[in-house]
PAVOMI-234133 format. One record per residue (C-alpha): residue number from 0; x, y, z; residue in one letter. Coordinates in Angstrom, 2 decimals. Each point is the difference from the previous one (the first is absolute). Layout:
% residues N
[NUM; [X; Y; Z]; 'A']
...
% end
This chain:
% residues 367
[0; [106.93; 142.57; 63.99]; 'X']
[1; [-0.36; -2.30; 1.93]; 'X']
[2; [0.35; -3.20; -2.13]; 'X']
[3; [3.26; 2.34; -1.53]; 'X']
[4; [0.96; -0.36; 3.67]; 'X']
[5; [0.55; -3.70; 0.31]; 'X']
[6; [1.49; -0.15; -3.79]; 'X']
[7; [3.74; -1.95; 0.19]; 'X']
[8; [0.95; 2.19; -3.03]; 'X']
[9; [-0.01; 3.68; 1.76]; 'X']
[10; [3.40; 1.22; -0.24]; 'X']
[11; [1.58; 1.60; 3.18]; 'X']
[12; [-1.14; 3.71; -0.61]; 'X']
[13; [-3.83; -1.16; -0.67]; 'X']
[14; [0.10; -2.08; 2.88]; 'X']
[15; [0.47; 2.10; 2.88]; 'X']
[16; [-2.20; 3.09; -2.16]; 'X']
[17; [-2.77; -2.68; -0.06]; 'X']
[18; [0.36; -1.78; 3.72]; 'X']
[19; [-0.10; 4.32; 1.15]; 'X']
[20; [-2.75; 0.64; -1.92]; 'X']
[21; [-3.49; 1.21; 2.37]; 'X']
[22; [-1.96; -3.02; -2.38]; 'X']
[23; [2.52; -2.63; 1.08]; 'X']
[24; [0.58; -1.67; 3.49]; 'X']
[25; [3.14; -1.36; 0.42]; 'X']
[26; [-2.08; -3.99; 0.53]; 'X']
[27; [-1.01; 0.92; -3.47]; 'X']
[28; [3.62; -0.68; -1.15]; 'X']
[29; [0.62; -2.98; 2.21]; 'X']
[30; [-2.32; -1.91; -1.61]; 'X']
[31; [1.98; -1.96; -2.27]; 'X']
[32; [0.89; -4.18; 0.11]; 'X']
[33; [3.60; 1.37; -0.34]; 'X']
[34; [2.49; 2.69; 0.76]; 'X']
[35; [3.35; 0.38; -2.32]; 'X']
[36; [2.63; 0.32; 2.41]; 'X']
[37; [0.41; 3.75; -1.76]; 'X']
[38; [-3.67; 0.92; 0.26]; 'X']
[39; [0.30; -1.36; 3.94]; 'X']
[40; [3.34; 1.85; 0.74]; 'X']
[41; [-1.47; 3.08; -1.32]; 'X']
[42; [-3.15; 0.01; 2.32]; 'X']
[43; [1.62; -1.27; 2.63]; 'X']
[44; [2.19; 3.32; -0.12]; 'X']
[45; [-3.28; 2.33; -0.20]; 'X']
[46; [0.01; 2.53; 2.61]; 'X']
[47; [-3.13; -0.60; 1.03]; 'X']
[48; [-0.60; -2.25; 2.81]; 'X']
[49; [-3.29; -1.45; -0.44]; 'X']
[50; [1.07; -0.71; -4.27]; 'X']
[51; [2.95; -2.01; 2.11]; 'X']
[52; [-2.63; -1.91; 2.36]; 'X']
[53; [-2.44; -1.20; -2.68]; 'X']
[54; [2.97; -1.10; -2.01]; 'X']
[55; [0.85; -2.01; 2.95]; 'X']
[56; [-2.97; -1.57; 0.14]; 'X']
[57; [-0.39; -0.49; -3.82]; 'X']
[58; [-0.67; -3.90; -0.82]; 'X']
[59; [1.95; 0.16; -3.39]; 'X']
[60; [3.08; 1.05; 2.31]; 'X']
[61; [2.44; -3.23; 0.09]; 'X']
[62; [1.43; 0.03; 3.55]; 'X']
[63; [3.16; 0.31; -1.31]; 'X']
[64; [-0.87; 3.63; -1.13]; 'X']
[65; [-2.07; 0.79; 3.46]; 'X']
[66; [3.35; -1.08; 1.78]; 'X']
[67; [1.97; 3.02; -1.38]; 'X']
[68; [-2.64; 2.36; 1.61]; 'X']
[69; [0.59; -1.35; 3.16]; 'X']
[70; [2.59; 3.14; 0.60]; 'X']
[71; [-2.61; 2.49; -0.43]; 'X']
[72; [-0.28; 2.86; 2.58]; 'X']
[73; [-3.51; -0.30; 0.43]; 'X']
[74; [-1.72; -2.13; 2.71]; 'X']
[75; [-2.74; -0.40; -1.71]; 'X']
[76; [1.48; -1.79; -3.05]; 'X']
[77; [2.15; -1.85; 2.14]; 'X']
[78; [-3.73; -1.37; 1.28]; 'X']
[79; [-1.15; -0.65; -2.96]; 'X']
[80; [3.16; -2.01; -1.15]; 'X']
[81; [-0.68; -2.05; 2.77]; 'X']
[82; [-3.77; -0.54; -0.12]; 'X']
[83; [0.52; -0.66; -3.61]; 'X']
[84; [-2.66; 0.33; -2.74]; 'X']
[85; [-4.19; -0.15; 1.20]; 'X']
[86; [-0.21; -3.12; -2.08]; 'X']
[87; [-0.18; -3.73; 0.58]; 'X']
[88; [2.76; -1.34; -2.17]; 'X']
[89; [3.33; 1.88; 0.03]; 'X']
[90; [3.49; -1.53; 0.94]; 'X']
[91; [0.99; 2.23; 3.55]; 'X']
[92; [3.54; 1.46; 0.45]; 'X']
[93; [2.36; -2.76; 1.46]; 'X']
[94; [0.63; 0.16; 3.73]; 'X']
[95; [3.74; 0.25; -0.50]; 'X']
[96; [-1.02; 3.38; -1.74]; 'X']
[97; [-1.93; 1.47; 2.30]; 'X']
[98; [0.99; -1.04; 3.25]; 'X']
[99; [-3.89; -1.20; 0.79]; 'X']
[100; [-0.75; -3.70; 1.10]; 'X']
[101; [-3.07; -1.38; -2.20]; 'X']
[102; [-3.15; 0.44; 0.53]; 'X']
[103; [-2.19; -2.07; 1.95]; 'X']
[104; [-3.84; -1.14; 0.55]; 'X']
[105; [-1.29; 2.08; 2.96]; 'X']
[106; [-1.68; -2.18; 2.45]; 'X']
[107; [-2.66; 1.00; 2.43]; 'X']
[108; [0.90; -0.56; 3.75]; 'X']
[109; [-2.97; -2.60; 0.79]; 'X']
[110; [-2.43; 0.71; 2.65]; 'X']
[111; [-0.16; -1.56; 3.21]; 'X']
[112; [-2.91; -1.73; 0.81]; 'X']
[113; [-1.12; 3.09; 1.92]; 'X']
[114; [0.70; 2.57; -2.45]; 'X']
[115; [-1.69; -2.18; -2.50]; 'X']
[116; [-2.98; -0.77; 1.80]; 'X']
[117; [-0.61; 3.66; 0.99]; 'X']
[118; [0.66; 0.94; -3.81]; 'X']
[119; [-2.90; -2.82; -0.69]; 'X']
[120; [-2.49; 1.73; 2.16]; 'X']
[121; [-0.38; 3.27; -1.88]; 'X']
[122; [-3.24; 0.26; -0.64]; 'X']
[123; [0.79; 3.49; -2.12]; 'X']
[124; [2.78; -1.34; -2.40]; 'X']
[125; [-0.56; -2.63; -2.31]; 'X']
[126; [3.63; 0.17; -1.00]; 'X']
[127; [1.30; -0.44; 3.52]; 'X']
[128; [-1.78; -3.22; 0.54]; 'X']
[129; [0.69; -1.05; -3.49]; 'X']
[130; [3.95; 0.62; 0.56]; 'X']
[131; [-0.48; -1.64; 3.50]; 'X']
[132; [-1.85; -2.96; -2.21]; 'X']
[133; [3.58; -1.10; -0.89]; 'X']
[134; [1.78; -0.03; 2.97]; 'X']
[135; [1.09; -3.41; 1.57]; 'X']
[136; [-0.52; 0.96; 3.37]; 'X']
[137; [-3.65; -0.16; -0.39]; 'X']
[138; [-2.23; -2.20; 2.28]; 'X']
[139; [-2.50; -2.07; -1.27]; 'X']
[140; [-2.77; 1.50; 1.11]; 'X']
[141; [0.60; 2.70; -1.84]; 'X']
[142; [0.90; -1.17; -3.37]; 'X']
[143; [-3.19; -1.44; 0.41]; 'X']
[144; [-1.46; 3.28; 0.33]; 'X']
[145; [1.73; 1.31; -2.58]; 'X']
[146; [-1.01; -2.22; -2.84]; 'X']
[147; [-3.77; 1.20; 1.11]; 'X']
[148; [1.25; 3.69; 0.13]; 'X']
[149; [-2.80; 2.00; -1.68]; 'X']
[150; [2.48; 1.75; -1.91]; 'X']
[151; [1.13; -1.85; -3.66]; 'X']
[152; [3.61; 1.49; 0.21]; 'X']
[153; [0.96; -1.10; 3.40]; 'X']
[154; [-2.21; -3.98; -1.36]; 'X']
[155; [2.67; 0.44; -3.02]; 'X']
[156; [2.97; 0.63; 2.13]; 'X']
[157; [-0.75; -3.14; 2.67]; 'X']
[158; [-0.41; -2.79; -2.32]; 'X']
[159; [3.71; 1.32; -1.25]; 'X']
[160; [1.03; -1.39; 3.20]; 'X']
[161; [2.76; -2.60; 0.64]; 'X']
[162; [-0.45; -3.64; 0.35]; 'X']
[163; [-3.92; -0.45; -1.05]; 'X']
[164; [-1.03; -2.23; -2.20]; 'X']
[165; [-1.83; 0.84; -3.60]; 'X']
[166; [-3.25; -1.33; 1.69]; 'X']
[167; [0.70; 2.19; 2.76]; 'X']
[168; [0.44; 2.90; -2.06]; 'X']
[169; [-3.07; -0.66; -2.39]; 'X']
[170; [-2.52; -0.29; 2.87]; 'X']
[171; [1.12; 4.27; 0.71]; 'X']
[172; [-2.31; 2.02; -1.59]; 'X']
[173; [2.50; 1.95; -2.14]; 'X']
[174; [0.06; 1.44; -3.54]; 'X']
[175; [2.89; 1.61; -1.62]; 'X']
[176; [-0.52; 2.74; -2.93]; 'X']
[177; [2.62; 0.79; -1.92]; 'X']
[178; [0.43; 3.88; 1.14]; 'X']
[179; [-0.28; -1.52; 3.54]; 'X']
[180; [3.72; 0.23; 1.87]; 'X']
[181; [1.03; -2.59; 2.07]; 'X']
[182; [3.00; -0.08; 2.29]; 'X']
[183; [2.80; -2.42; -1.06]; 'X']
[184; [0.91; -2.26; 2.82]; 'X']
[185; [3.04; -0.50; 1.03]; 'X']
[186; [-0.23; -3.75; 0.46]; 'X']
[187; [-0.88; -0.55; -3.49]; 'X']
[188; [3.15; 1.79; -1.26]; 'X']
[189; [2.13; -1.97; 1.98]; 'X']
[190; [-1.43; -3.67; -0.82]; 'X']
[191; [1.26; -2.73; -2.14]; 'X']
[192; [-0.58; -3.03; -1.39]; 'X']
[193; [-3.40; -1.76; 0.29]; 'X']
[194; [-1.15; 3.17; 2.28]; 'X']
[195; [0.68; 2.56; -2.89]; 'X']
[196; [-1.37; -2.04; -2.75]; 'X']
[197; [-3.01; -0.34; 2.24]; 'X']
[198; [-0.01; 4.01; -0.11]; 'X']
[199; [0.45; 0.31; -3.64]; 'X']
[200; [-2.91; -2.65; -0.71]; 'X']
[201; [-2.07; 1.61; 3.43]; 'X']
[202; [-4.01; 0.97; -0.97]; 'X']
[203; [1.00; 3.11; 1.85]; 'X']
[204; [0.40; 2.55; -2.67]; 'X']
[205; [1.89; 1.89; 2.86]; 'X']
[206; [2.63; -2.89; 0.64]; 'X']
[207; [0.90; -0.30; -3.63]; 'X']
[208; [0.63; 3.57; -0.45]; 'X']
[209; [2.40; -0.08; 2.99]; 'X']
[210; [1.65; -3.23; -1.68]; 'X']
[211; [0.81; 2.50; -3.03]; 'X']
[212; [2.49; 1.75; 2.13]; 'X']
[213; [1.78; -3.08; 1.20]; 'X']
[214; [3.51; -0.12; -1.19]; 'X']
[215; [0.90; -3.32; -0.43]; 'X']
[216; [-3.37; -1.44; -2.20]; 'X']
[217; [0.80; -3.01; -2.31]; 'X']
[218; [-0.93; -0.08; -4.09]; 'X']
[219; [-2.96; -1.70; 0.93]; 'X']
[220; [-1.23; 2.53; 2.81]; 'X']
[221; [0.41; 2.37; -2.64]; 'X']
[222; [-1.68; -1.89; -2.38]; 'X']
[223; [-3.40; -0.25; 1.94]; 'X']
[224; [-0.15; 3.69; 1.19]; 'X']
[225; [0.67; 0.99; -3.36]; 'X']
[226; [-3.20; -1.72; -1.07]; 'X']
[227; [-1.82; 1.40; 3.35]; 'X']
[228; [-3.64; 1.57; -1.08]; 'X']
[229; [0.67; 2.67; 3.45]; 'X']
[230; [1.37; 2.96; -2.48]; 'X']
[231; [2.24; 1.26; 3.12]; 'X']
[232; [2.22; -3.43; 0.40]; 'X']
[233; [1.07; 0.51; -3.37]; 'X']
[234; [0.30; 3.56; -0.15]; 'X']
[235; [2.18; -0.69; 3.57]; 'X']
[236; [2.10; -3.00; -1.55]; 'X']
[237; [1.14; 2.33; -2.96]; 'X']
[238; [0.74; 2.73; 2.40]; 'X']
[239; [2.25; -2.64; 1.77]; 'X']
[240; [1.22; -2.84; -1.97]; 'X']
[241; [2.42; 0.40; -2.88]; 'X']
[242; [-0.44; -3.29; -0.94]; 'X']
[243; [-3.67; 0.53; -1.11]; 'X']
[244; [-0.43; -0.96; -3.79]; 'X']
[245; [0.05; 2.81; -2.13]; 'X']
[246; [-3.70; 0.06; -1.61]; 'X']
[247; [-1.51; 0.07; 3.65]; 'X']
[248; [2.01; 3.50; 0.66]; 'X']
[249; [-1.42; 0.96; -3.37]; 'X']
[250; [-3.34; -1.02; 0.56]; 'X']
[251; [-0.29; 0.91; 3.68]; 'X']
[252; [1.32; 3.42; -1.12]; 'X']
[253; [-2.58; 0.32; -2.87]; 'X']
[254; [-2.50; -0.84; 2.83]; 'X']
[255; [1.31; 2.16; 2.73]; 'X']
[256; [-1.85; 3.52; 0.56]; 'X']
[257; [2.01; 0.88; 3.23]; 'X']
[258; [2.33; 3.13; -0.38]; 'X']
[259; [3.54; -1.57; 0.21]; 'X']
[260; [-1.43; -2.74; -2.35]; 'X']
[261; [2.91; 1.31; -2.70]; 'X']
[262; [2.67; -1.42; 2.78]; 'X']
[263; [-0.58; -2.93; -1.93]; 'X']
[264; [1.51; 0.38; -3.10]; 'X']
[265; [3.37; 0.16; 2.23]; 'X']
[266; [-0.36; -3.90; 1.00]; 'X']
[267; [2.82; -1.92; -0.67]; 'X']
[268; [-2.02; -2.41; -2.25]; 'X']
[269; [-0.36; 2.78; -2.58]; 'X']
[270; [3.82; 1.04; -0.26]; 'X']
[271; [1.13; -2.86; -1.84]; 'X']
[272; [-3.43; -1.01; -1.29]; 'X']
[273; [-1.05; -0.84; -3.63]; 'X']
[274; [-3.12; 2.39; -0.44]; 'X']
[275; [-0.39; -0.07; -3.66]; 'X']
[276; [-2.54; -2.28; 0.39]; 'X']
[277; [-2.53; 2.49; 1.49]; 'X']
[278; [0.30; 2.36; -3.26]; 'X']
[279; [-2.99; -2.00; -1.31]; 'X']
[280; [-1.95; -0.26; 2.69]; 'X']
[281; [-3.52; 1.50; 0.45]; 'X']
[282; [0.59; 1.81; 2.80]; 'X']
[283; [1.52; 3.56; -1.01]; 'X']
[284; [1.73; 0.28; 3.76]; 'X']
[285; [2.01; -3.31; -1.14]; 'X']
[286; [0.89; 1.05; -3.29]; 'X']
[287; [1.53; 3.42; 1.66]; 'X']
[288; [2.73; -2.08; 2.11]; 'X']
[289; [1.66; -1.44; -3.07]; 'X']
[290; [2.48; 3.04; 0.13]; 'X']
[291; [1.15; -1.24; 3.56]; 'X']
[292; [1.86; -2.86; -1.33]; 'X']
[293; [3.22; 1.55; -1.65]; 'X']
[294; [0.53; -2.86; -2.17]; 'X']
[295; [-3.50; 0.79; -2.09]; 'X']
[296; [0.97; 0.74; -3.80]; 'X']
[297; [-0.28; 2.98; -1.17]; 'X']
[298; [-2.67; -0.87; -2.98]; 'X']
[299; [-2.18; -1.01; 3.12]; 'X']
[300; [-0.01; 3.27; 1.95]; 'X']
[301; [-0.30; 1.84; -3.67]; 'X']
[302; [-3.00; -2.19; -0.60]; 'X']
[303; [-1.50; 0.77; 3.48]; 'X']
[304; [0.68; 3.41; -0.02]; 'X']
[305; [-3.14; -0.07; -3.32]; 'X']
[306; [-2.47; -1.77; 2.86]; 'X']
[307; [-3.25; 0.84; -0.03]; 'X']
[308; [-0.10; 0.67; 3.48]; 'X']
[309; [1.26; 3.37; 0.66]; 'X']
[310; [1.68; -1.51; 3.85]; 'X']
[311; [2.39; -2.47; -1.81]; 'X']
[312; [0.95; 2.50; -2.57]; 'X']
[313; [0.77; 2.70; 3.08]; 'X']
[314; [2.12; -3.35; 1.56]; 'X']
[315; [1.62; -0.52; -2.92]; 'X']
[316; [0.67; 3.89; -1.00]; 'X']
[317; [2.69; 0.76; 2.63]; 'X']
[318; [2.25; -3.54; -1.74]; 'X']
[319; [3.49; 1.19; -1.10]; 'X']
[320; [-0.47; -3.28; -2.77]; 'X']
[321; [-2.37; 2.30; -1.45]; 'X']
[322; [1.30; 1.70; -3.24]; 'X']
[323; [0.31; 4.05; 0.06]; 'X']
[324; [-2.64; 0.55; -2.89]; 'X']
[325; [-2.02; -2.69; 2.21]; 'X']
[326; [0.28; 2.11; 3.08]; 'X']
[327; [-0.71; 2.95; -1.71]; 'X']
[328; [-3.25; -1.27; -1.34]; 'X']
[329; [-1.03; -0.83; 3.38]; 'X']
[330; [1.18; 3.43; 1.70]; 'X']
[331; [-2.62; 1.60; -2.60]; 'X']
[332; [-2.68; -2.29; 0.97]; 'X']
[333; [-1.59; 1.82; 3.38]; 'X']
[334; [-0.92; -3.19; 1.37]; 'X']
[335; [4.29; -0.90; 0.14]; 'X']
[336; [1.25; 2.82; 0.25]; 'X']
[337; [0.39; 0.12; 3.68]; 'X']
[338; [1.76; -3.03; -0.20]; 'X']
[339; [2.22; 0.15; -3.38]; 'X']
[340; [1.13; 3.29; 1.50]; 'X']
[341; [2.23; -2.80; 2.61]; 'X']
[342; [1.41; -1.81; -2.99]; 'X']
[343; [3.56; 0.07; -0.60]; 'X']
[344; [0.00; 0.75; -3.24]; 'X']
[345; [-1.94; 2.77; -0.45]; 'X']
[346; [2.14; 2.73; -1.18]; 'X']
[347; [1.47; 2.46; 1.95]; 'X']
[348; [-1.50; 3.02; -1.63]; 'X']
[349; [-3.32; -1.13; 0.42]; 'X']
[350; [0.99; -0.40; 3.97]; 'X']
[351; [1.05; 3.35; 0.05]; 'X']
[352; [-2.67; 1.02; -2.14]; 'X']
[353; [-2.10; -1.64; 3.40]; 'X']
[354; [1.55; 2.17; 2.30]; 'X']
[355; [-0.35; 3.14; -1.49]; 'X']
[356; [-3.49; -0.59; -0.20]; 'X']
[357; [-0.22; -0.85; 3.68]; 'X']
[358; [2.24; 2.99; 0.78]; 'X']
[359; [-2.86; 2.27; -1.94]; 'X']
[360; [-2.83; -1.21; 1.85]; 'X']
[361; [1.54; -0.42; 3.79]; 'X']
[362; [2.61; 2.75; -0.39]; 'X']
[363; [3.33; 0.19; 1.85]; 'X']
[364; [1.49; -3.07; 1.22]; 'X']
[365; [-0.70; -0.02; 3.83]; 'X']
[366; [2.93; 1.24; 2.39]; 'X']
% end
């Protein structure tokens, strides 16, 4: 039912008997690359309020479809327009449209050099004197301290500090793990030139992480934290850089274990990308994003829809270049069904041969 739900070939009636159905949640249905204007119009019409908010925030929405939503009565989608999807890469509605100014950085109000030094003395908070590690204001004396704090976080956070040197910074005791979080100073998101570069090639594990964010990095700074051995710069550059080449996205998300690891496959390297050269590789998680790129033949996605690895086959099994007998061979299989149950071409008896089933075992469609 569920892979039925996110299928671009329901017609209307199926549609909202399948997004009503007690298996289904309406995210269930919003997650598809794409939206037919049709398919978009009708949801966006659904009665329900909360099927209206999750199409709102539905990446495969073009913000050309979320702006006719924007004269919905509900609050809450009119929230949700504006937040916009809870992904990294997706094109926000145009301020002319909404009437909002675009969105800034947030900066923390810095510390005077009281507040900061009284925020350096507790003894009970690690993070307090490790956010108070940062600030300018700081005397001295007790950066000094600091960099002999017994505590390795607030150690990490002090030799982030402005204006030392990468001897200076060495001679901290400090180690940085890669499920360790570090706060991302302000001062190296706003440097440039040799000072940035000097980030992006820093020791610091914790300074080249922060350089990921940086908006303005050159090729080359992308070029050497792409090739960083700290996992959590490149994870961080791909989660921020669209310029990142294409096989480090791939790799980094082959890599990745984190939950929102699958944001990934909506970097802008891999729209337009040629990934017909993964369909041979040995890694099955490579061979299974073939079917992202559009312009893959159809003999290709036939031929990896017969991989031996059941994951590439279920990646493959939702492809509308698939042939009908193809998909049907694959909806019989009960390692694809699931997942030929969202291809296109499956035909429409067998969809509503899906929901009757569902109907029998969960019984009447909730109210």
């Amino acid at each position: 039912m569920r892979g039925l739900a996110r299928n671009p070939g329901l017609p209307p009636d199926l549609l909202l008997r399948v997004i009503d159905h007690p298996a289904v949640e309406s995210y269930h249905v919003m997650a598809r690359r794409e939206f037919t204007d049709a398919t978009f119009d009708l949801l966006a019409a659904h009665p329900d309020a909360r099927v209206r908010v999750h199409l709102a925030e539905a990446e495969g929405a073009t913000p050309g479809q979320r702006a006719r939503m924007l004269d919905d009565p509900s609050p809450e989608v009119i929230k949700a327009l504006l937040v916009g999807p809870y992904a990294r890469w997706w094109v926000p509605l145009p301020p002319e449209v909404t009437g909002q100014p675009p969105r800034e950085r947030v900066r923390p109000v810095p510390l005077s050099r009281a507040e900061a030094e009284e925020m350096a003395r507790d003894d009970e908070d690690e993070w307090q004197r490790a956010r108070a590690a940062l600030e300018p204001a700081l005397s001295t004396g007790t950066v000094g301290r600091l960099m002999r704090d017994p505590h390795p976080t607030v150690r990490q956070h002090v030799a982030m500090r402005a204006g030392l040197t990468e001897a200076e910074r060495a001679a901290i005791d400090y180690r940085v793990e890669q499920g360790d979080y570090l706060a991302v100073p302000d001062w190296v998101l706003d440097a440039d030139g040799d000072l940035l570069t000097a980030c992006v090639r820093s020791a610091h594990p914790g300074l080249r992480r922060a350089a990921a964010f940086h908006r303005d990095l050159t090729a080359e700074h992308i070029a050497i934290l792409a090739a960083d051995d700290d996992f959590p710069v490149r994870l961080l550059l791909c989660e921020f850089q669209a310029a990142v080449p294409v096989d480090v996205v791939v790799r980094t998300h082959l890599a990745g274990t984190t939950i929102n690891i699958g944001d990934l496959l909506w970097h802008p390297a891999l729209r337009a990308a040629d990934l017909t050269g993964y369909a041979d590789d040995p890694d099955p998680g490579a061979r299974a994003l073939v079917p992202l790129d559009r312009r893959a033949p159809a003999g290709l996605i036939e031929r990896l829809s017969h991989d031996a690895d059941p994951w590439v086959r279920s990646a493959v099994a939702g492809d509308g270049r698939l042939s009908a007998e193809r998909v049907l061979e694959l909806y019989a299989d009960p390692e694809t069904t699931a997942a030929a149950s969202a291809n296109p071409h499956l035909p429409v008896t067998v969809m509503e041969r899906i929901l009757a089933e569902a109907d029998h075992l969960s019984g009447p469609p909730r109210p």
